[in-house]
Backbone as JSON, one array per atom type, in Angstrom:
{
  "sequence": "XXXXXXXXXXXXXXXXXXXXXXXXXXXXXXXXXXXXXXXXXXXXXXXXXXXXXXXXXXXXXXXXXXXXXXXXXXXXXXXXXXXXXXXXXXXXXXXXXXXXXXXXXXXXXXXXXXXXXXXXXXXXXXXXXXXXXXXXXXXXXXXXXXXXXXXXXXXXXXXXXXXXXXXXXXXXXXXXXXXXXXXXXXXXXXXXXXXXXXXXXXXXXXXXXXXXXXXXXXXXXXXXXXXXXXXXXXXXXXXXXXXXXXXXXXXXXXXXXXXXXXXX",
  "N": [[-80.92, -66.1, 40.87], [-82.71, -64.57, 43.77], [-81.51, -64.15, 46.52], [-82.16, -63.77, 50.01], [-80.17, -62.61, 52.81], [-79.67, -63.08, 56.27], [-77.76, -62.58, 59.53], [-76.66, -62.39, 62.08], [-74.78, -62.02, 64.97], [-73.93, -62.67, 68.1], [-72.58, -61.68, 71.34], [-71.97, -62.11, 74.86], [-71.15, -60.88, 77.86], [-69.81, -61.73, 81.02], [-68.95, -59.87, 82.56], [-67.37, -56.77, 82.84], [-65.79, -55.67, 79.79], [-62.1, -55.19, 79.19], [-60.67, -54.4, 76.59], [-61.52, -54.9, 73.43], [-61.1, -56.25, 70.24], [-62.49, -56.26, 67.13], [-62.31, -58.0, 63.97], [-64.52, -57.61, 61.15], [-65.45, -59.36, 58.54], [-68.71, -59.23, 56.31], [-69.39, -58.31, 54.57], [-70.33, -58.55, 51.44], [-69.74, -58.69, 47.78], [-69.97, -57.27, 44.67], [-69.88, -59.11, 41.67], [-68.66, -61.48, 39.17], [-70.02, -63.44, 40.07], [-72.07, -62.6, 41.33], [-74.51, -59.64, 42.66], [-74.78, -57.81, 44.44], [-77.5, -56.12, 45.58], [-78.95, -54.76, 48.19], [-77.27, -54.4, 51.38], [-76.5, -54.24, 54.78], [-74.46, -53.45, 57.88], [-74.91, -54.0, 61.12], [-74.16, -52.62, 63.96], [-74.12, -53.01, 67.18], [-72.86, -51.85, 70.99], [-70.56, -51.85, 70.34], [-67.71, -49.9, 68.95], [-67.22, -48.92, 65.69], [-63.95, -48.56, 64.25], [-62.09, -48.58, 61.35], [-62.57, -48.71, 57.95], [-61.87, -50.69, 55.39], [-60.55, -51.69, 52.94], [-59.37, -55.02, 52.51], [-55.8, -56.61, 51.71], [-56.51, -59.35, 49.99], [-58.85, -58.34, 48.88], [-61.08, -58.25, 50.39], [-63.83, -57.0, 51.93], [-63.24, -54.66, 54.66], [-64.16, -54.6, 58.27], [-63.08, -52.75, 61.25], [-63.3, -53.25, 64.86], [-64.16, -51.75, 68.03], [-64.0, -52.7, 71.55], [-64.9, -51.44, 74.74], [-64.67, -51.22, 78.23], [-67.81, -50.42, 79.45], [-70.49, -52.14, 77.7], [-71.91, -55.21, 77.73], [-72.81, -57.03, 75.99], [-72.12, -57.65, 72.82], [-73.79, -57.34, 69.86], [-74.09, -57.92, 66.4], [-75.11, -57.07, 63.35], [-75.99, -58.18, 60.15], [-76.97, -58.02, 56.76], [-79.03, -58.49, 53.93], [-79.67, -58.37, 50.46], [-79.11, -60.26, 47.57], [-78.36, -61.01, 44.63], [-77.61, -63.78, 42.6], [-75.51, -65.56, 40.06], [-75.47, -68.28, 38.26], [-72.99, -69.7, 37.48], [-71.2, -71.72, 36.8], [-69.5, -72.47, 38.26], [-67.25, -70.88, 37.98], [-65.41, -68.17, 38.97], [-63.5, -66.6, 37.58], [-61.23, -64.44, 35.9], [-58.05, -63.26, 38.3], [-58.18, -61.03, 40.28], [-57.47, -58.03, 42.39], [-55.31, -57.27, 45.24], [-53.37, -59.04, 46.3], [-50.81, -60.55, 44.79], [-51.06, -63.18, 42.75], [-49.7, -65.67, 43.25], [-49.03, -65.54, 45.35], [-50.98, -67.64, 46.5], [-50.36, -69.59, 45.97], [-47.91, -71.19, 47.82], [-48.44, -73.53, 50.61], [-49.71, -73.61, 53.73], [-49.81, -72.78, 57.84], [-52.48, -73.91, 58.22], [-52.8, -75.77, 56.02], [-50.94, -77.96, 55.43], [-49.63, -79.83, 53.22], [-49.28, -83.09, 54.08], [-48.28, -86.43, 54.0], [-50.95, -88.29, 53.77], [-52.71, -86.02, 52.63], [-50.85, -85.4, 50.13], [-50.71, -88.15, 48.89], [-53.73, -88.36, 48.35], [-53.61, -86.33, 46.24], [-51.99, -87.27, 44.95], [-53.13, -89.36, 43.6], [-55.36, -88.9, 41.83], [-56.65, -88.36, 38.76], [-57.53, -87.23, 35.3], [-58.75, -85.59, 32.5], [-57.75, -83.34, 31.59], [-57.31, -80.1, 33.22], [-59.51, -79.46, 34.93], [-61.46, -81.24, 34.92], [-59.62, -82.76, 36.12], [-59.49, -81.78, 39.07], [-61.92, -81.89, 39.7], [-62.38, -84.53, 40.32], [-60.66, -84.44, 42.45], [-61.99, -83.15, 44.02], [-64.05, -84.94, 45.09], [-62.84, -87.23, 45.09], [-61.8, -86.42, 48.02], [-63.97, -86.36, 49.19], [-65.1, -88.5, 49.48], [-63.57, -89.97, 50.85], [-62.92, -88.26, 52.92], [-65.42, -87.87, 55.7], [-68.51, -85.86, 55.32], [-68.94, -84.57, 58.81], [-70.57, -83.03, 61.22], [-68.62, -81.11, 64.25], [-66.9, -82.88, 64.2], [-64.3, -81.7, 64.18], [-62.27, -79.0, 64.84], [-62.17, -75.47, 64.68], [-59.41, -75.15, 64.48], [-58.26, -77.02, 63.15], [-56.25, -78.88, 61.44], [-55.38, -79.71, 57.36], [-53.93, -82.33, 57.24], [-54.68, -83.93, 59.63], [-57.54, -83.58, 59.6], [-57.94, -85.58, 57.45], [-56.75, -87.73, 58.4], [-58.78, -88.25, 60.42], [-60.46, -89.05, 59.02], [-62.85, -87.48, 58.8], [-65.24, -84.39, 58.94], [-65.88, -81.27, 58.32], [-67.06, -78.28, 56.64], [-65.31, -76.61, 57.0], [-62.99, -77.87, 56.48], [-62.96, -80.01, 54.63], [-62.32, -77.94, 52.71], [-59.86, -76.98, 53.26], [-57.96, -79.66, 52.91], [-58.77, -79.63, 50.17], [-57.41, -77.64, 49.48], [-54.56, -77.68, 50.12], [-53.98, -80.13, 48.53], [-54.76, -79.36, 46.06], [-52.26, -77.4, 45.57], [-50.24, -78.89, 45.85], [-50.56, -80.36, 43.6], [-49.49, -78.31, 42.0], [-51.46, -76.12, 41.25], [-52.49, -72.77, 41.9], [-54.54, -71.94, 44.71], [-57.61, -71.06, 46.65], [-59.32, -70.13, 49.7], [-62.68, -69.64, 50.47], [-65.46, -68.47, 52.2], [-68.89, -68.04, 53.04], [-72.46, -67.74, 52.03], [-74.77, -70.21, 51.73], [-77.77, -71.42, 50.64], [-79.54, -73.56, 51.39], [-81.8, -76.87, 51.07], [-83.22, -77.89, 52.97], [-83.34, -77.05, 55.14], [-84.06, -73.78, 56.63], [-83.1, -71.93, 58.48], [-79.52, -71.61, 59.85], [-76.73, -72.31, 61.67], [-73.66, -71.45, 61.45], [-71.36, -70.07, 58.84], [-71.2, -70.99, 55.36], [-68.21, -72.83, 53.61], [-66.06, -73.07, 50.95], [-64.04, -73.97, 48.14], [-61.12, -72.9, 46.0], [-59.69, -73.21, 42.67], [-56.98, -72.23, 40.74], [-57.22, -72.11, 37.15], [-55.18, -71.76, 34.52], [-56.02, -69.85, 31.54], [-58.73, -69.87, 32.03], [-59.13, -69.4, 34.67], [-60.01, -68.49, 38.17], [-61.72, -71.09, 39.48], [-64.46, -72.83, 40.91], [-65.39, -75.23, 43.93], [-67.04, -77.23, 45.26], [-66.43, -79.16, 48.19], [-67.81, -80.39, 50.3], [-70.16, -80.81, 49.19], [-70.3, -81.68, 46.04], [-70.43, -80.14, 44.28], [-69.65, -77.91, 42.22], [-70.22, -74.4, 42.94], [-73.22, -72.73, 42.73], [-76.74, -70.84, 41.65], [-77.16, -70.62, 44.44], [-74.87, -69.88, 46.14], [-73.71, -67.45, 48.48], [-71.1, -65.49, 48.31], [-68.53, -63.94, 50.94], [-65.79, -63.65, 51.66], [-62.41, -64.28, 50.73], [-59.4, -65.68, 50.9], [-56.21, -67.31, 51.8], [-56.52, -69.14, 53.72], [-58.79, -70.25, 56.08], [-58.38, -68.62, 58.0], [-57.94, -66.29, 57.18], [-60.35, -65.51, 56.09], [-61.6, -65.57, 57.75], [-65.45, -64.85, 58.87], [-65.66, -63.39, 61.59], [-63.43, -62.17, 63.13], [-60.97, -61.92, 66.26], [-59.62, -60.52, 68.67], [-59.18, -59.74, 72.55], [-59.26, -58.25, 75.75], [-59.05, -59.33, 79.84], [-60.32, -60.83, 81.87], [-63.37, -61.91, 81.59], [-65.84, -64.22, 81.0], [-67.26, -65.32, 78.01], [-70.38, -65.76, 75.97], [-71.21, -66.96, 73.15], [-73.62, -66.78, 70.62], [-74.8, -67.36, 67.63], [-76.81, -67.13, 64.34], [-78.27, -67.55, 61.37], [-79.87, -67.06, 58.53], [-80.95, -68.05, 54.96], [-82.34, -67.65, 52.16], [-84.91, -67.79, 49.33]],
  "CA": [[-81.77, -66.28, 42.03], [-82.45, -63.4, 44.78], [-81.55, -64.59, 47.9], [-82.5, -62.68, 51.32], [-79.57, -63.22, 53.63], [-79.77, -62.49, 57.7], [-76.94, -62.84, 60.09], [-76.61, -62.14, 63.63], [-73.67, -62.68, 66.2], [-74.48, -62.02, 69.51], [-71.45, -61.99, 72.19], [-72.22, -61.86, 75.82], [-70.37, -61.34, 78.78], [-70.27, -61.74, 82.72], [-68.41, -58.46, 83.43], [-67.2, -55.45, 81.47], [-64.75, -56.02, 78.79], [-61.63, -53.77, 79.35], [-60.59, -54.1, 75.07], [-61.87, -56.27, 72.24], [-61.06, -55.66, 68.68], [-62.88, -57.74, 66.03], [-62.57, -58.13, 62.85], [-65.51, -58.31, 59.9], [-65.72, -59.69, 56.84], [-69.66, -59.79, 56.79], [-69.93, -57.52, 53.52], [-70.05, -59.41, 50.15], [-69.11, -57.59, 46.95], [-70.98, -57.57, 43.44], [-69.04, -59.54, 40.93], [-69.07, -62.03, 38.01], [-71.19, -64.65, 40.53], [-73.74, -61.98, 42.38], [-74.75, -58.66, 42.01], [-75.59, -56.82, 45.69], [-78.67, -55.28, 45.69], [-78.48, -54.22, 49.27], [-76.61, -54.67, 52.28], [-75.99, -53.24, 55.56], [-74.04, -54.34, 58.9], [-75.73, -53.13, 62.28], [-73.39, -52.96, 65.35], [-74.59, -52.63, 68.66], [-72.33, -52.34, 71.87], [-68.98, -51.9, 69.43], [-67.16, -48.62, 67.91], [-66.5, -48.95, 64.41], [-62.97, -47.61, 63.82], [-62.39, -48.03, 60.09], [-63.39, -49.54, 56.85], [-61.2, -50.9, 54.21], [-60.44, -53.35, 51.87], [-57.62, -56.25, 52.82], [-55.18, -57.24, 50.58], [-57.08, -60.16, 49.21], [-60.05, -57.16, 48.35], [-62.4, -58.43, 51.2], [-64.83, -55.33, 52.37], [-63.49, -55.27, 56.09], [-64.08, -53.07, 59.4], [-62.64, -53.21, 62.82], [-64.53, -52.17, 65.56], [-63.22, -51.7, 69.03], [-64.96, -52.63, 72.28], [-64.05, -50.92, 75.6], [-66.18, -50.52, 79.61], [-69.23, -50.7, 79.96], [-71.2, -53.05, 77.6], [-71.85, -56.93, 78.55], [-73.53, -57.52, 74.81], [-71.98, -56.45, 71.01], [-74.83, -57.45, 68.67], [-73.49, -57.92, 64.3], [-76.01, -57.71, 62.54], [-75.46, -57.97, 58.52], [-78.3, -58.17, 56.47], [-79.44, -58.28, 52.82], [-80.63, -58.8, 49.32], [-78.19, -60.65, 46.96], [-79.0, -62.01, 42.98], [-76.6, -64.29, 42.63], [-75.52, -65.79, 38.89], [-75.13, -69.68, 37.92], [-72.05, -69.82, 35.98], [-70.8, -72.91, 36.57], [-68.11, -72.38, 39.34], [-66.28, -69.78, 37.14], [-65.73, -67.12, 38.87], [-63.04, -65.36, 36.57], [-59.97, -63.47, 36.43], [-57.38, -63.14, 39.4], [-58.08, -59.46, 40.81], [-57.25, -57.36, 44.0], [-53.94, -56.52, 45.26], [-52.6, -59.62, 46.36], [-50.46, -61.69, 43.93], [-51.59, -64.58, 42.19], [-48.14, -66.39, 43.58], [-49.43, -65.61, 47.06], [-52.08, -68.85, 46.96], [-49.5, -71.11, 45.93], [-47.7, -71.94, 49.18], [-48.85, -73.96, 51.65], [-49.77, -72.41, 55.21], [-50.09, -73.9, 58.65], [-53.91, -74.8, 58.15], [-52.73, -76.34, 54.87], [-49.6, -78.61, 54.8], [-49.45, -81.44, 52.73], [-48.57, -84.43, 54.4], [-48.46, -88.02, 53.16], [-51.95, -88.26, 53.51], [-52.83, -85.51, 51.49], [-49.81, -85.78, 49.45], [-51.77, -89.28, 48.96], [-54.83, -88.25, 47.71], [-52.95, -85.47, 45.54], [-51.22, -87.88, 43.87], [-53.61, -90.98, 43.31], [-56.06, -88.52, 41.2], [-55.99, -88.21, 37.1], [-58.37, -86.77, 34.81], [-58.35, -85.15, 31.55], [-57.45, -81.68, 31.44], [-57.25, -79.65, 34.46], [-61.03, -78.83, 35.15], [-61.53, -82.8, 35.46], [-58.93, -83.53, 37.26], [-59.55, -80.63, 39.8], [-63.66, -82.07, 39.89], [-61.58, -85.63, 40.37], [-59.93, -84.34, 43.47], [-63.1, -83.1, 44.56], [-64.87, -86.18, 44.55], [-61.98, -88.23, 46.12], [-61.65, -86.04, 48.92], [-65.35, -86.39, 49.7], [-65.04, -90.14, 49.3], [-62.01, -90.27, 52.1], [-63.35, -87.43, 54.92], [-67.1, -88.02, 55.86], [-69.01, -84.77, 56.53], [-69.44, -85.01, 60.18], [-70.57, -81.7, 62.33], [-68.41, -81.64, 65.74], [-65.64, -84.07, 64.27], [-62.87, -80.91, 63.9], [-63.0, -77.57, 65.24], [-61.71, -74.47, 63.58], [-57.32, -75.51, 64.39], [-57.63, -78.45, 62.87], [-55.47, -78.83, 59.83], [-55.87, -80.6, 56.79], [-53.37, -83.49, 57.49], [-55.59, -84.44, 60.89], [-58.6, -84.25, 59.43], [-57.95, -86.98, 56.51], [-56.74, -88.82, 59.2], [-59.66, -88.15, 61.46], [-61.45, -89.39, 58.42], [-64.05, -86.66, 58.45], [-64.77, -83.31, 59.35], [-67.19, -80.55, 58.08], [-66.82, -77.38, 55.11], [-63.82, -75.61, 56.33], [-61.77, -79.46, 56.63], [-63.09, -80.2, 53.24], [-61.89, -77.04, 51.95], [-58.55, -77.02, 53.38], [-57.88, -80.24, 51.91], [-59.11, -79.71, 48.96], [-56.42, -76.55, 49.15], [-53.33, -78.59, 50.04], [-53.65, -80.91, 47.6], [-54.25, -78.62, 44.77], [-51.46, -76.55, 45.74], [-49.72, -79.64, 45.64], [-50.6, -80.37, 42.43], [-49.34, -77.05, 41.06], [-52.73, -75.09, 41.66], [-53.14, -71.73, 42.99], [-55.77, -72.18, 45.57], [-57.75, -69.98, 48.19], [-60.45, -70.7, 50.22], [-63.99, -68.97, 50.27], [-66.28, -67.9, 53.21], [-70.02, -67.44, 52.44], [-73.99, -68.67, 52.93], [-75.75, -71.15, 50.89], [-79.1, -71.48, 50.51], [-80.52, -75.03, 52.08], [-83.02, -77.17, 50.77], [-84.16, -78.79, 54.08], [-83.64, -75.87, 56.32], [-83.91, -72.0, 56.62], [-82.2, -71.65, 59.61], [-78.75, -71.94, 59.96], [-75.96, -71.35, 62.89], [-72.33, -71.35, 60.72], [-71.24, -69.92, 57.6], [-70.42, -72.38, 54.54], [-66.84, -72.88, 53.01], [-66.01, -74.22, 49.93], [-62.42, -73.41, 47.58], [-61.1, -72.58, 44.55], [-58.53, -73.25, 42.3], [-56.57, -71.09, 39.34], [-56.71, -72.74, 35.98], [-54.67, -71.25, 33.43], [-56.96, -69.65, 30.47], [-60.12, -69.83, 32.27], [-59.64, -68.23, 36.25], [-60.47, -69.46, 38.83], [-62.85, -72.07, 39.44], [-65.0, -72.97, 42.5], [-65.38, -76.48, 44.2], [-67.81, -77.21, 47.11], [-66.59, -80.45, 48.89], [-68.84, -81.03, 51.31], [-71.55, -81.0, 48.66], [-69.98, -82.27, 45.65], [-70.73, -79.89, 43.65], [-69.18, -76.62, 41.99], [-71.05, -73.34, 43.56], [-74.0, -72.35, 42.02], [-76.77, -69.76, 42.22], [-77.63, -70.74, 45.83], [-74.11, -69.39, 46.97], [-72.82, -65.95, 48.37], [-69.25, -65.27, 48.46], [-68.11, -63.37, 51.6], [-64.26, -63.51, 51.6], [-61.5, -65.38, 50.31], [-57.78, -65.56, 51.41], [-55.18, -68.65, 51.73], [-57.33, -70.5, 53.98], [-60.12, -70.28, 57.11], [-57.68, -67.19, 58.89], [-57.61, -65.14, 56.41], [-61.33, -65.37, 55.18], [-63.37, -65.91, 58.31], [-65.95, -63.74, 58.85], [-65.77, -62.52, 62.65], [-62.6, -62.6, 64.4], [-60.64, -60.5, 66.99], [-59.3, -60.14, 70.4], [-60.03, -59.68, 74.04], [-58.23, -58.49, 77.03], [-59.76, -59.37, 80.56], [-61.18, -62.34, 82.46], [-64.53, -62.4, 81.8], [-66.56, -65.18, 80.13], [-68.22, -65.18, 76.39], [-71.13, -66.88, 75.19], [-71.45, -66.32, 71.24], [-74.56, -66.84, 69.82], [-75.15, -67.11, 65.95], [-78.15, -66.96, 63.84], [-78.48, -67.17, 60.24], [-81.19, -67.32, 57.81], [-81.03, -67.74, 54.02], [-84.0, -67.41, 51.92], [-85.45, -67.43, 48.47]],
  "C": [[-81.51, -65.15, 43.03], [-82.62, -64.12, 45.89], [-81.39, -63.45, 48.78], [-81.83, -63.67, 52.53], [-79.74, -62.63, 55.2], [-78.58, -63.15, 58.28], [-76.37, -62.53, 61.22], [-76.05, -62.99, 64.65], [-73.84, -61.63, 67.23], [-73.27, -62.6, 70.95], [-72.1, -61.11, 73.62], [-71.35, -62.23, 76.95], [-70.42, -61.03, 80.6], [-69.51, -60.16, 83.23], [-67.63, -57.78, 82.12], [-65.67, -56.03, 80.74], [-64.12, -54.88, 78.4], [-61.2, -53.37, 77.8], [-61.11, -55.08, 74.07], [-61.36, -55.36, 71.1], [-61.47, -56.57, 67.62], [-63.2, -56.71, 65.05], [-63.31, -58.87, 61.76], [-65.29, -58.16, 59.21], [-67.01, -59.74, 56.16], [-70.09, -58.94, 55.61], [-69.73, -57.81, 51.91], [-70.18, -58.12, 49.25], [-70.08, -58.44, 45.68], [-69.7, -58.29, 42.57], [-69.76, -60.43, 40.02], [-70.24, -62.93, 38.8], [-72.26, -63.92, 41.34], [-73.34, -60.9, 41.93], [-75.42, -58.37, 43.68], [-76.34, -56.08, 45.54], [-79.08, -54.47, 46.72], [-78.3, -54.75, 50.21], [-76.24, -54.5, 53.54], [-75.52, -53.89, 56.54], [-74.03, -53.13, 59.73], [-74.63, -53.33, 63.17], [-73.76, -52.07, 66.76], [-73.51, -52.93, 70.13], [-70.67, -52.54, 71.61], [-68.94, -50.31, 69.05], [-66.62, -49.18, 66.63], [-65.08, -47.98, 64.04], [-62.42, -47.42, 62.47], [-62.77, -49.24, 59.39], [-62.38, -49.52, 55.93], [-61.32, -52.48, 53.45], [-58.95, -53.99, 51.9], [-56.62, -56.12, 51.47], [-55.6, -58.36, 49.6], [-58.94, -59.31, 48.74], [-61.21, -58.01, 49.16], [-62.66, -56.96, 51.75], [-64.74, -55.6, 54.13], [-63.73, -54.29, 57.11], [-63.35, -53.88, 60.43], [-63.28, -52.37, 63.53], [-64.07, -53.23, 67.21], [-64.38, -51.76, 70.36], [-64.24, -52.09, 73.92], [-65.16, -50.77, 76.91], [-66.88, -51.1, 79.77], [-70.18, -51.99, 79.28], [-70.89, -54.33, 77.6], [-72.14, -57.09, 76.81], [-72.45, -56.74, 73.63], [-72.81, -57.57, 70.63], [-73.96, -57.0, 67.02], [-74.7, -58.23, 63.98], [-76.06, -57.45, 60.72], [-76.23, -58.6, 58.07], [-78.71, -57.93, 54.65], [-79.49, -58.56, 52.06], [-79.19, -59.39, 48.76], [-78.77, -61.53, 45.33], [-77.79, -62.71, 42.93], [-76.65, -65.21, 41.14], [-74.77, -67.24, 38.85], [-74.04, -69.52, 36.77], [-70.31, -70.86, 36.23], [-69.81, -73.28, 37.07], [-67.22, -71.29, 39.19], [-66.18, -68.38, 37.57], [-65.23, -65.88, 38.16], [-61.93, -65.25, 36.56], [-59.14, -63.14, 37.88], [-57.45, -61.45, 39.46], [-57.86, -59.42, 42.03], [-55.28, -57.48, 44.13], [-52.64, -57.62, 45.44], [-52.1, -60.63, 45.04], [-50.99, -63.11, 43.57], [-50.41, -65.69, 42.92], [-48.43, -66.51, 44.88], [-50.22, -66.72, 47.54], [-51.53, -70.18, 46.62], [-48.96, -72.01, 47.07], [-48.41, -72.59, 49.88], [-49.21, -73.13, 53.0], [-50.08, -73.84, 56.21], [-51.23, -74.9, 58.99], [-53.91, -76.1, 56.92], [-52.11, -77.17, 53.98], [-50.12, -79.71, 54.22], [-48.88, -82.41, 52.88], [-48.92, -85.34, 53.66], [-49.85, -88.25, 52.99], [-52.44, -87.36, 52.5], [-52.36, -85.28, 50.23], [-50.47, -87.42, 48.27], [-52.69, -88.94, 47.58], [-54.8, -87.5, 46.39], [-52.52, -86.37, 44.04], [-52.03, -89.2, 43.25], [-54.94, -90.51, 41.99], [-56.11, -88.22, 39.58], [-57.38, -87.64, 36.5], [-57.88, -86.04, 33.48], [-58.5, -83.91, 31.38], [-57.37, -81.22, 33.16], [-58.68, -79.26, 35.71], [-61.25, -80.25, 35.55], [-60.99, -83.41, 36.73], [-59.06, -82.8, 39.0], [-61.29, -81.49, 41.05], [-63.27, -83.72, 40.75], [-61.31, -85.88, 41.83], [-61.31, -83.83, 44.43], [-63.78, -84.32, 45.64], [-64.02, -87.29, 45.62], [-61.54, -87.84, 47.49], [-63.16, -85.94, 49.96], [-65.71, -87.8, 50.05], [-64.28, -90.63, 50.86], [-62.42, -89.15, 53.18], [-64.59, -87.72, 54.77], [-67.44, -86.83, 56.42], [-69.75, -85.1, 57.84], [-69.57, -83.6, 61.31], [-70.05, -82.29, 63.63], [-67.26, -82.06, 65.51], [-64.58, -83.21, 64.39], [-63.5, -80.02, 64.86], [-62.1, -76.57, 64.5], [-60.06, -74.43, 63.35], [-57.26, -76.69, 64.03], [-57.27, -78.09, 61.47], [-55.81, -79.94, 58.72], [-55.29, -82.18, 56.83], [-54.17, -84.25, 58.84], [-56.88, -84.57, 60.29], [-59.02, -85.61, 57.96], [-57.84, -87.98, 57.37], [-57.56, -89.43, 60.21], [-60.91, -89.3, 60.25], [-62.99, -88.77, 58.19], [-63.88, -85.45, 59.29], [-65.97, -82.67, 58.46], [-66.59, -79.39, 56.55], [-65.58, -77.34, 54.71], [-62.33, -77.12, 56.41], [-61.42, -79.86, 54.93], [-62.09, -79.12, 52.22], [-60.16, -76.66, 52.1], [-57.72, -78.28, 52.98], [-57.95, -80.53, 50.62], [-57.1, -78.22, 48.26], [-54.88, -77.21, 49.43], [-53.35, -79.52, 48.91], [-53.43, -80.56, 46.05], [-53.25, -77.43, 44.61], [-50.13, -77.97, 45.1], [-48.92, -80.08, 44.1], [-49.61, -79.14, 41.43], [-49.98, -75.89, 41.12], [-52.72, -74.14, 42.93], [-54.46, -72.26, 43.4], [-56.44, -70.99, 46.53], [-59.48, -70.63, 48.64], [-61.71, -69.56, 50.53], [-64.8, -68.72, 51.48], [-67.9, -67.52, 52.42], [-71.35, -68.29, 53.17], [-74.14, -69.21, 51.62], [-76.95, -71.59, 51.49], [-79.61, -73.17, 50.5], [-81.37, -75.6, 51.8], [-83.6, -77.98, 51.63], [-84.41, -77.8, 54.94], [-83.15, -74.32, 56.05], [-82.99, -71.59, 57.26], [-80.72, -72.51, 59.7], [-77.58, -71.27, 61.42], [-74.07, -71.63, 62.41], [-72.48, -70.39, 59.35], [-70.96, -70.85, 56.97], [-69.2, -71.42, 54.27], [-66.98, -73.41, 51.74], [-64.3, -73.28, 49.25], [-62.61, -73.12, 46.54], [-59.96, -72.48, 44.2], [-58.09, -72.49, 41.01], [-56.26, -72.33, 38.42], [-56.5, -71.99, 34.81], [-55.7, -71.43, 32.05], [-58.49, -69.89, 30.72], [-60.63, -68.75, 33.68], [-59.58, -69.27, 37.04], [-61.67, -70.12, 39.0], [-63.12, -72.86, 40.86], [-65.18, -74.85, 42.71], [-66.12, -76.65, 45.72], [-67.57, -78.64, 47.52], [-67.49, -81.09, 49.48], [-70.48, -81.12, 50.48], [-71.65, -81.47, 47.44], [-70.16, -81.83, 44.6], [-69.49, -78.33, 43.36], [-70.32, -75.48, 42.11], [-71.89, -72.97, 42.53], [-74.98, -71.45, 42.05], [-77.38, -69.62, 43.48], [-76.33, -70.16, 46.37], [-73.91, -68.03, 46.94], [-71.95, -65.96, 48.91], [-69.37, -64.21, 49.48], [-66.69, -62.7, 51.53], [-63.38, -64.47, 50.75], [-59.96, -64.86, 50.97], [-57.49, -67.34, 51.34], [-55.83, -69.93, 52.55], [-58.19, -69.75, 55.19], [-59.18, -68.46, 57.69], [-58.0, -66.06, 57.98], [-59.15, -64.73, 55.97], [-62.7, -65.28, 56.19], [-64.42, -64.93, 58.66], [-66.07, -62.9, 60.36], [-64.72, -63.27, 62.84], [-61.9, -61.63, 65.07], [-59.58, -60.87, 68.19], [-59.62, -59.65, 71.22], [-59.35, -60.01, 74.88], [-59.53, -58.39, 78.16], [-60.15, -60.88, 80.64], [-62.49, -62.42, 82.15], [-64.66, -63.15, 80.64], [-67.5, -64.71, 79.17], [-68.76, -66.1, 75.9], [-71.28, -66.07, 74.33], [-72.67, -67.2, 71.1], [-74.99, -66.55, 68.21], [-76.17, -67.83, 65.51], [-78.18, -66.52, 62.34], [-79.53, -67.56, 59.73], [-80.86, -66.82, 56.48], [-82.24, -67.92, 53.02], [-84.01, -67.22, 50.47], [-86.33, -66.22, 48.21]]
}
């Protein structure tokens, strides 16, 4: 499927902003599940200072804001084919260790609750039991927009009893860490069948199963990714993967504005 992605963050502020530095992730890569056709990311009201690729091989820039302008404008934009193959996305590549998605992190401890859910799950083989954990973690948080916000961890939001992608997905990553399972968590858009317009990115995870790769898992939808998704980033969990973040010295006030649109 060719999906036509749009994406526009719009930061505004009451008086000049003496440094910012933000960091994007906003440039998806061709691989076994898409194929970039084209791409580009507009910046208005920012200096781009460089371009590389992380340690977990996300496509990133930093771009430095200084003076005079009230507005930076992101705008990242373009075509994407994206390939149904059944969650799978493959082979462990890029620089960081496979050993590196094992640990836990502070978005990602496993308390009794998750510990819980970790342990109450069974299935036959690892792909089952994985789909298992899915399933029971969708059962036990209710997607609820609003209920978390981006510091909430996965032990609070089981307990909150609901929560939205990146809750889902950080649960889903404690528990299969738990288990044994390398994990990492995903950043991207999906393609909507009620609405065009969107104002977030989705989440969803993924876990390493020996003799196959890794393999994708969308909580909040109950499904394993298919060819409505595009992959942005990945890393250990929401920090590592999200797609705008930064810093900012100075008092003045920031309204953010975001604007997406995914499209057949």
């Amino acid at each position: 499927m060719l999906l036509k992605v749009f994406h526009r963050t719009l930061y505004t502020y009451d008086a000049p902003v003496p440094y910012a530095l933000q960091r994007l992730r906003l440039s998806p890569q061709s691989g076994k599940t898409q194929t970039v056709m084209s791409w580009t990311v507009d910046i208005e009201g920012a200096q781009q200072e460089v371009r590389f690729f992380d340690h977990f091989d996300n496509d990133t820039r930093l771009v430095s804001v200084s003076g005079a302008p009230h507005t930076i404008e992101i705008t990242a934009k373009g075509d994407v084919q994206v390939h149904d193959t059944a969650g799978v996305t493959g082979p462990h590549t890029g620089f960081a260790p496979l050993w590196l998605f094992e640990p836990e992190t502070a978005l990602t401890t496993a308390g009794p609750l998750v510990s819980d859910i970790a342990h109450s799950v069974k299935g036959d083989g690892d792909v089952e039991l994985l789909h298992m954990l899915s399933h029971t973690i969708r059962e036990r948080v209710a997607y609820a927009v609003g209920a978390t916000d981006v510091a909430t961890v996965a032990e609070d939001a089981v307990a909150r009893g609901e929560g939205v992608c990146q809750d889902h997905s950080h649960i889903f990553l404690a528990a299969a860490r738990k288990l044994g399972f390398p994990a990492r968590y995903v950043s991207g858009y999906l393609l909507l069948d009620d609405a065009r317009e969107q104002v977030a990115t989705h989440a969803w995870a993924e876990a390493y199963v020996k003799g196959l790769g890794w393999v994708a898992f969308d909580v909040s939808n109950g499904i394993s990714p298919d060819e409505r998704y595009v992959r942005l980033a990945t890393g250990r969990d929401y920090r590592d993967a999200m797609p705008v973040s930064g810093i900012r010295l100075g008092q003045s006030q920031e309204q953010l504005e975001v604007h997406i649109t995914v499209e057949q």
